[in-house]
N, C-alpha and C positions, 0 to 999 in steps of 0.2 A: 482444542488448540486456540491460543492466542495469537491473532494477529493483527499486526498495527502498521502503517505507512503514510506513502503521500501521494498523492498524485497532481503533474503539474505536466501540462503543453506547453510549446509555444507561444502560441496566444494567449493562455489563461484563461480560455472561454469553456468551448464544446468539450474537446477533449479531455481535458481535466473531470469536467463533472459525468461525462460518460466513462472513462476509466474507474472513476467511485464507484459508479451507480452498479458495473457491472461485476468488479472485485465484490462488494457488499455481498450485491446476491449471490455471486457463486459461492462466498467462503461460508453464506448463511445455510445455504443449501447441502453444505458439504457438513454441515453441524458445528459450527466453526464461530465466535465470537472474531469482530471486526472492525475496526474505526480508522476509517481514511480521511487524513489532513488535506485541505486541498491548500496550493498557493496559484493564485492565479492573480490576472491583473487587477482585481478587488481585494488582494490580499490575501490574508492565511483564516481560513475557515476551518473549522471543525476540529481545533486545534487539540493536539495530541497532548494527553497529563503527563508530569511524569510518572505517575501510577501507573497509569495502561500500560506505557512504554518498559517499566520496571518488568510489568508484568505478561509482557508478551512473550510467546515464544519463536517469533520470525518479526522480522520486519520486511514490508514488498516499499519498492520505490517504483511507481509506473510514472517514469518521467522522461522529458524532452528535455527539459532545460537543467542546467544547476538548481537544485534549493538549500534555502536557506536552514539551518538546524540540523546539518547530517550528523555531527558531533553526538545529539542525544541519543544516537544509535551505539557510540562504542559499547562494544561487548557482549553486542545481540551478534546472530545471525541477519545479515541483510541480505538482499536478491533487489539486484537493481535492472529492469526493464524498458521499454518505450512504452509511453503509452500502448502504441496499437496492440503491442500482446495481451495488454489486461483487457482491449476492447473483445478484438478478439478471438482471444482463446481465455477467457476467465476461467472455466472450469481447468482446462488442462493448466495453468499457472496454478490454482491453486494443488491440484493435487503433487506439482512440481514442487509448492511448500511443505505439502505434509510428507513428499520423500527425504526432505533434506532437515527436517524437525524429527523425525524419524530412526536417519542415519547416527545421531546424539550429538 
């Protein structure tokens, strides 16, 4: 499965780069290709193609605030969260995506 998102706190700091850190590994673990954008107060890191994005088959939003860019999602599947679920419960969110990637 493909999966692509963003993740962004409050602050733009901890949160953010921990919601990545632990989406990654769980969706890695789970056998799963994964690339998380972050937007934080330095900005948009690891920013999403629209390849990936074309070629995803979910998209996760583990976020606090609005971001910017939700539009490149029409037509996927999205799951929009708080931070704290991707913190965590990483594994149980992702298997929450491969139910709903799944269902068709």
């Amino acid at each position: 499965m493909n999966i692509v998102g963003i993740s962004a706190c409050v602050a733009g700091i901890a949160h953010t780069y921990i919601a990545k850190k632990k989406l990654i590994q769980a969706g890695e673990q789970a056998g799963h290709k994964i690339h998380i954008e972050t937007q934080g107060t330095i900005g948009t890191e690891d920013e999403l193609t629209p390849e990936e994005i074309k070629d995803a088959d979910i998209v996760i939003l583990a976020v606090d605030i609005q971001v910017s860019g939700k539009e490149r999602f029409d037509g996927k599947k999205v799951v929009e969260v708080p931070t704290e679920v991707a913190i965590h419960s990483p594994t149980a969110l992702v298997k929450k995506l491969e139910e709903i990637v799944n269902k068709g």
